[in-house]
C-alpha positions as CSV (number, residue, x, y, z in Angstrom):
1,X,-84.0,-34.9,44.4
2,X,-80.7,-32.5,43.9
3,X,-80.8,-29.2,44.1
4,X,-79.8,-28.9,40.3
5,X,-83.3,-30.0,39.5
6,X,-85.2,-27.2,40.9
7,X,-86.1,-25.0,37.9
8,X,-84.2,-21.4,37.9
9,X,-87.9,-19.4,37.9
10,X,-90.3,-20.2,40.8
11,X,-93.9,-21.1,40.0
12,X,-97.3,-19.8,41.0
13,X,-98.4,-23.3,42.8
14,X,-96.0,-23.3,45.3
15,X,-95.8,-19.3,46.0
16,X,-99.5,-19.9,46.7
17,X,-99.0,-23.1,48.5
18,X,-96.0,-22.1,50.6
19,X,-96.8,-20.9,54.3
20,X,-96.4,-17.6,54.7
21,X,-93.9,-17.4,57.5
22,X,-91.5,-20.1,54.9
23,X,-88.4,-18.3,53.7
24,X,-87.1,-18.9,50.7
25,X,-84.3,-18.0,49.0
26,X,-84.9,-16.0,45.9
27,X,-83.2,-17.9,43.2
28,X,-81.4,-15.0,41.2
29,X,-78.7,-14.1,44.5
30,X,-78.1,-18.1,43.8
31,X,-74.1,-18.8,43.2
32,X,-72.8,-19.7,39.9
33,X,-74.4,-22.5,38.2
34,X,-71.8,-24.9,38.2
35,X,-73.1,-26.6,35.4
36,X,-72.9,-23.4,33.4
37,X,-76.1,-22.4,33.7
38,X,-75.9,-18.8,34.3
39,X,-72.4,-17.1,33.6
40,X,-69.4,-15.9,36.3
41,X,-68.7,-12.8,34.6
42,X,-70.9,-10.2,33.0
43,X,-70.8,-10.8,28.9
44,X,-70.1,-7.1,28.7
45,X,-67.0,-6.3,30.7
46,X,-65.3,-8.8,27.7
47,X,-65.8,-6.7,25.3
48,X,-63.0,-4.1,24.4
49,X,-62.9,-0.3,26.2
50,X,-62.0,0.9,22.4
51,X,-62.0,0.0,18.5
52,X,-58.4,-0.6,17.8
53,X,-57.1,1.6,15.4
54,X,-56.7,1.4,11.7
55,X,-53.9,1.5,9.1
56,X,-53.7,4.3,7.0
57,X,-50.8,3.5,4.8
58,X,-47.8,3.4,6.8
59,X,-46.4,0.6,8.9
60,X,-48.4,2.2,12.0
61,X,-51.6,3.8,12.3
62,X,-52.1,7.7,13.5
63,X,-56.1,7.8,12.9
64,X,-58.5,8.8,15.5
65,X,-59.8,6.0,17.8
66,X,-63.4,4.8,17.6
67,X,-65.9,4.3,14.8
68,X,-63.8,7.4,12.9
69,X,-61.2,4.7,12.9
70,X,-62.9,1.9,11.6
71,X,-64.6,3.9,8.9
72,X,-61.3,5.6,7.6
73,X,-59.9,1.2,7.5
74,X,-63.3,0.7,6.1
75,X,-63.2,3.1,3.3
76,X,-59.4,2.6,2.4
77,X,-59.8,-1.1,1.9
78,X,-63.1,-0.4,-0.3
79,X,-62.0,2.3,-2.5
80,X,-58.1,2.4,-2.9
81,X,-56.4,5.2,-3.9
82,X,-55.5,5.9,-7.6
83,X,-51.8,4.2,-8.4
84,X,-51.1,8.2,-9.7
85,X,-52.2,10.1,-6.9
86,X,-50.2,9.8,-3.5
87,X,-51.5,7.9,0.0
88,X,-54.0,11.0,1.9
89,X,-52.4,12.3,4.8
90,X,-53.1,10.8,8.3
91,X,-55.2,13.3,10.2
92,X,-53.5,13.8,13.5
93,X,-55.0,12.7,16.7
94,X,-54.9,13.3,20.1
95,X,-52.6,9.9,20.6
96,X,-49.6,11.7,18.3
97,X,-48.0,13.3,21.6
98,X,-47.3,9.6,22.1
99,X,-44.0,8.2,20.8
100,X,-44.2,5.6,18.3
101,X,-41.2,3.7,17.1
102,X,-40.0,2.1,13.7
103,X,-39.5,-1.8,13.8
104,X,-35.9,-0.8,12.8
105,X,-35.3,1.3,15.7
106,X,-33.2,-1.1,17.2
107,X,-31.0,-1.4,14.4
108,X,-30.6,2.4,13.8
109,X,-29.5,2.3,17.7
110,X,-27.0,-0.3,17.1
111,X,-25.1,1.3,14.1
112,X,-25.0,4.5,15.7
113,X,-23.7,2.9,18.7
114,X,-21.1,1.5,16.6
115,X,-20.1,4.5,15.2
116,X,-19.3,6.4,18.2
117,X,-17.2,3.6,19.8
118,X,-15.0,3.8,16.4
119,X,-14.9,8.0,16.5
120,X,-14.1,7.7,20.1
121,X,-11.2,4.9,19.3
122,X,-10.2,7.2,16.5
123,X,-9.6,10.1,19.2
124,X,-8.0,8.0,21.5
125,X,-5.3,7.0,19.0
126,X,-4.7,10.6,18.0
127,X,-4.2,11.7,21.5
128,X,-1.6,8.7,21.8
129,X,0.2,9.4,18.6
130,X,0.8,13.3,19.4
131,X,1.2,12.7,23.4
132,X,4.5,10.2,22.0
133,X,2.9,7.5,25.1
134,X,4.3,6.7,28.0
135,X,7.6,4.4,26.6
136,X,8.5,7.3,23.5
137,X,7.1,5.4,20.5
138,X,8.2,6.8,17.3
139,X,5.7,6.5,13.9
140,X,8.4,6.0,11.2
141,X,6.8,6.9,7.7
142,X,9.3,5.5,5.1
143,X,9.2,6.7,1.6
144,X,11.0,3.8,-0.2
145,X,14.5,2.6,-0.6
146,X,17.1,6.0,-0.3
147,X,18.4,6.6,-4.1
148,X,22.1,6.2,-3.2
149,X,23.5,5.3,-0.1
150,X,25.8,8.2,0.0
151,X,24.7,11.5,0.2
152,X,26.6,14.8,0.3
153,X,25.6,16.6,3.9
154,X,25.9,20.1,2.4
155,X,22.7,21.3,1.2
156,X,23.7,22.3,-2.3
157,X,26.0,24.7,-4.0
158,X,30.0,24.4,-3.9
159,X,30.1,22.9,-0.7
160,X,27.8,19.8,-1.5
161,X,29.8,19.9,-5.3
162,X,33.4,18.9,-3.1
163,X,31.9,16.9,-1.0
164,X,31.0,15.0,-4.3
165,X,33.8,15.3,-5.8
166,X,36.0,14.0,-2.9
167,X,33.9,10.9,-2.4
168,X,33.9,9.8,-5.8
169,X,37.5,10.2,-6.3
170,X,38.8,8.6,-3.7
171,X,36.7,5.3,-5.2
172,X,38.7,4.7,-8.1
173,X,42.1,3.3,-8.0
174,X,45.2,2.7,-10.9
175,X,47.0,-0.6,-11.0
176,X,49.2,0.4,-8.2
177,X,46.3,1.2,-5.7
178,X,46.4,4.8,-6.0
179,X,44.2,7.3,-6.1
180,X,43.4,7.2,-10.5
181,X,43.1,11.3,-10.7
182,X,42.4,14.2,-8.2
183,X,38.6,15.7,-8.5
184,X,37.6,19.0,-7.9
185,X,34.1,20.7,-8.5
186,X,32.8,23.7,-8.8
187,X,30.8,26.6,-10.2
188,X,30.7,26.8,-13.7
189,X,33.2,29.0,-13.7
190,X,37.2,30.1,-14.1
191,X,38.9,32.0,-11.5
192,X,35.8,33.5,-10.8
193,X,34.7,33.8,-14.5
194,X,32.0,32.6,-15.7
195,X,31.8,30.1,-18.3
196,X,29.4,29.9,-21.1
197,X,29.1,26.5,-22.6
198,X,29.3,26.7,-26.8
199,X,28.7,23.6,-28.7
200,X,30.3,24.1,-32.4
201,X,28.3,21.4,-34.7
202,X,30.3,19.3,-37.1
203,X,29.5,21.0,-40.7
204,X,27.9,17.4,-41.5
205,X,25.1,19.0,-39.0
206,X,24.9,22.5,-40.2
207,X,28.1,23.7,-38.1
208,X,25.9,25.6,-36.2
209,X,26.7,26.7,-32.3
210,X,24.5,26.4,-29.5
211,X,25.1,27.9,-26.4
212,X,23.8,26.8,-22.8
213,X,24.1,29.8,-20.7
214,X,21.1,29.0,-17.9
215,X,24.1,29.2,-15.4
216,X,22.7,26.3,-13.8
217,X,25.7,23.9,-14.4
218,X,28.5,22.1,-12.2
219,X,32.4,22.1,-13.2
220,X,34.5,19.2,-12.1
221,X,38.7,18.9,-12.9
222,X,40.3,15.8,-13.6
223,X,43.9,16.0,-12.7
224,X,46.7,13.1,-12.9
225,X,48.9,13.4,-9.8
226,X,53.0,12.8,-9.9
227,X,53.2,14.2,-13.7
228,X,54.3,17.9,-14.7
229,X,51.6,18.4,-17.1
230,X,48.8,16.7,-15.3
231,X,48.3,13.5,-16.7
232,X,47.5,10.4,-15.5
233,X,50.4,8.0,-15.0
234,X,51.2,5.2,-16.7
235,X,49.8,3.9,-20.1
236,X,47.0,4.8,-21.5
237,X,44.3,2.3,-22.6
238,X,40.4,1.6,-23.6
239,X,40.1,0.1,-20.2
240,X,41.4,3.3,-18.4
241,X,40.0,5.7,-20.7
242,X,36.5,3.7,-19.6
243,X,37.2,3.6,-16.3
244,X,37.6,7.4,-16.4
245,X,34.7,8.1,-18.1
246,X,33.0,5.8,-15.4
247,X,34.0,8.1,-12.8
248,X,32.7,11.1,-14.8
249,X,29.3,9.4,-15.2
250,X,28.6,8.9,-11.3
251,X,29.6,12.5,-10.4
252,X,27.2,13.6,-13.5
253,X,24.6,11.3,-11.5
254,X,25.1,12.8,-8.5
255,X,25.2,16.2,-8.8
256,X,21.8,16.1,-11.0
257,X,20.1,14.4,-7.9
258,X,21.5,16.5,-5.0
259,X,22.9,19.3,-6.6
260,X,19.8,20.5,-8.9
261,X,21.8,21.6,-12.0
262,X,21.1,21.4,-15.4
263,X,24.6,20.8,-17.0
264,X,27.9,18.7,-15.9
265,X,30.6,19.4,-17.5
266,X,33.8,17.0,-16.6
267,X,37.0,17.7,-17.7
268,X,39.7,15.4,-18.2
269,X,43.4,14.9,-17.8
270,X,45.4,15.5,-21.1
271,X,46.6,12.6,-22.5
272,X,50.0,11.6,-23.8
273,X,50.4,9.7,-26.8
274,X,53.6,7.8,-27.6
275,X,55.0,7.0,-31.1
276,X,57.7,5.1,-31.7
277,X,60.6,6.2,-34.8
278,X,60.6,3.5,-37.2
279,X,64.4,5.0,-38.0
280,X,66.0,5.4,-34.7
281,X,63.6,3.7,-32.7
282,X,62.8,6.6,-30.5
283,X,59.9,6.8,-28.5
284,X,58.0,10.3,-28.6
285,X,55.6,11.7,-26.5
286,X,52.7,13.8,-28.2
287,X,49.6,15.8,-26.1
288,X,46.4,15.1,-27.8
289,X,43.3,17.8,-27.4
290,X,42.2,17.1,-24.5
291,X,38.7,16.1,-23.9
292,X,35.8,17.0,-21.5
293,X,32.3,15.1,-21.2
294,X,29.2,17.0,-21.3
295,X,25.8,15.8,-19.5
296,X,22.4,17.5,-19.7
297,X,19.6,16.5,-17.0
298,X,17.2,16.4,-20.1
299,X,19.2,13.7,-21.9
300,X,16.7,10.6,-22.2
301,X,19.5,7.9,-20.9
302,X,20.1,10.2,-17.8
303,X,16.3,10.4,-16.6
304,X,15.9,7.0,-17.0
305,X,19.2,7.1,-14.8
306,X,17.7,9.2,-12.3
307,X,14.2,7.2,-12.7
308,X,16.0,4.4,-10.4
309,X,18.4,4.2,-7.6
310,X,22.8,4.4,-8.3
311,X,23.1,0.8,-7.9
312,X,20.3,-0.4,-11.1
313,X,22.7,1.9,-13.1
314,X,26.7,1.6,-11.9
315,X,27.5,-1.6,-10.1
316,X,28.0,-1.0,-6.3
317,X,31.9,-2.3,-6.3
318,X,34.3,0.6,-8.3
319,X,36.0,-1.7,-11.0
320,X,39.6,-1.9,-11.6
321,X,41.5,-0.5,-15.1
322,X,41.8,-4.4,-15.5
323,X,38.4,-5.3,-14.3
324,X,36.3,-3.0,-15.8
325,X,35.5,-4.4,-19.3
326,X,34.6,-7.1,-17.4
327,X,32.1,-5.1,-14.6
328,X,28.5,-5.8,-14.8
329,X,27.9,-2.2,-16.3
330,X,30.6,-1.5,-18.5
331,X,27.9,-1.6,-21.4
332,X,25.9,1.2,-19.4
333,X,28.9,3.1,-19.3
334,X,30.3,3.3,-22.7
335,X,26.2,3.4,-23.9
336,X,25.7,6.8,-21.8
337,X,28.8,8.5,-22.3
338,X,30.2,7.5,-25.9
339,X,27.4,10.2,-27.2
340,X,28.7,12.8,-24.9
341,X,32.3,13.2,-25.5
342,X,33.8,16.3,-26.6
343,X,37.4,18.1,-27.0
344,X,37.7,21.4,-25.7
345,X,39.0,24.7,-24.9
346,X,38.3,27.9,-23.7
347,X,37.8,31.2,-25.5
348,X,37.9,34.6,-24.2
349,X,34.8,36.8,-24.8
350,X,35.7,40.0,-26.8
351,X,32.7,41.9,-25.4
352,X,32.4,41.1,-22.1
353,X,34.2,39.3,-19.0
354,X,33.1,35.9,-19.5
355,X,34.9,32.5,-20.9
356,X,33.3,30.2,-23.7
357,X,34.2,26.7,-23.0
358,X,33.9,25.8,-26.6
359,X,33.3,22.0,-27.3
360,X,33.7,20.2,-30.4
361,X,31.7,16.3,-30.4
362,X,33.8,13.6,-31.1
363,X,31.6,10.3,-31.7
364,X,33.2,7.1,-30.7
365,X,30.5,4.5,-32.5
């Protein structure tokens, strides 16, 4: 017979039958059953230390540990809250000095991470961009395409109005591959007189006069070289009277983009016009009024003018007296200026020292 089948509990019979000076081993300091008889580990030390804690309507629980607890999970689950009235307040426990932590902590951390490497990039690139770097980078900021390629260097004033008037003449050429006419510019003015600008209406528009005396205007001379009186040399023609008024348009153009005025006033060469006796056959030279063109900055076919760079309105290459009916913007030209031609003169004031430059329209279409 094993040992495994002596019973756990000793009986009376043999206590009384054993010997008295027998020793026995008592049978509870016996090892652990093998067979699972009696258990290695005390049933009690299993259980938990605490009652875990409860929810109380937020993602973690801040009750009290315990049976308080359990009660407050108890009753919540049993009796809900009203859908109208808001979740009770969690009653603070001794466990709140601990820190407790969302599930999207980690996310949080990451995005503010994120953000600091960009601000710190940020700094970096400022520090870079004002230090100039160790091999003198320049930022360019460019604006868009320069309005002309020419520009006067003077700021503004009579200066800048040569400087004008000097590039553009030297541009336009006659037949014979000189210069067409000399330019000067100016002041609105006569020897240091000003000059008021008086527009006398035909009496088909009420023959009314308007004057423009802002001050804000820009004087430029035509003048024919190699002539006594001025005029341009050779014969006149449509195709050099359009060439001319060419020329006036593009230092119209630029004086109202670098210049700032408000009024250009060109004046032109006199012009010589030959008739021929039908009885002797004698050719004879007559001066016609001469003629001026006037341009206002507020004129709808000059914003849209300005609205775009030199080149969308006058063709880059000057044209020739032969060539220009034939240019790319001769249209332009005779559209813009065929509204803006006038014959002149000038008028002494009777009250005060000032000149009237008094124009009278003519319309060619």
């Amino acid at each position: 017979m094993s040992e495994h089948d002596i019973d756990d509990e000793p009986r009376a019979a043999d206590d009384e039958e054993a010997s008295p000076g027998r020793d026995r081993p008592d049978p509870r300091k016996r090892p652990p059953d093998p067979a699972g008889t009696q258990p290695k580990w005390d049933p009690d030390s299993l259980l938990p230390k605490e009652t875990p804690r409860a929810a109380a309507g937020r993602l973690w629980a801040t009750e009290a540990e315990g049976e308080t607890a359990t009660a407050a999970f108890s009753a919540v689950a049993e009796a809900p809250a009203p859908v109208d009235s808001p979740p009770a307040a969690a009653t603070p426990s001794d466990d709140d000095d601990e820190p407790s932590y969302s599930r999207y902590s980690a996310r949080f951390q990451f995005l503010l991470g994120a953000l600091l490497a960009v601000g710190a990039a940020a700094i970096a690139l400022l520090v870079a961009v004002v230090a100039g770097g160790q091999n003198d980078t320049k930022i360019i900021v460019k604006a868009g395409p320069a309005w002309s390629e020419w520009r006067p260097t003077a700021t503004g004033g009579v200066d800048a109005a040569e400087q004008i008037a000097k590039h553009v003449g030297t541009q336009y050429k006659l037949p014979n591959g000189k210069q067409l006419v000399l330019v000067t510019g100016g002041a609105l003015e006569v020897e240091q007189v000003p000059v008021t600008i008086a527009i006398q209406q035909p009496a088909a528009r009420g023959g009314s006069v308007d004057l423009l005396d802002d001050g804000a205007g820009v004087m430029y001379r035509l003048n024919g070289i190699g002539t006594s009186d001025g005029h341009i040399p050779g014969k006149a023609s449509q195709n050099r009277g359009l060439l001319v008024r060419r020329e006036a348009l593009e230092l119209a153009l630029y004086s109202f983009r670098y210049l700032g005025v408000s009024e250009t006033v060109v004046l032109f060469p006199p012009t010589v016009a030959e008739s021929k006796s039908a009885a002797t056959g004698k050719l004879t030279q007559t001066k016609t009024a001469p003629t001026a063109l006037l341009f206002r900055r507020d004129q709808a076919d000059v914003q849209t003018a300005l609205a775009h760079p030199l080149k969308s309105t006058l063709a880059k290459e000057t044209p020739s007296v032969n060539g220009i009916s034939r240019s790319a913007d001769a249209r332009t030209v005779s559209s813009i200026t065929s509204d803006k031609l006038y014959t002149y003169k000038l008028q002494q004031a009777n009250t005060d020292l000032r000149l009237f430059l008094v124009l009278n329209p003519i319309r060619l279409r």
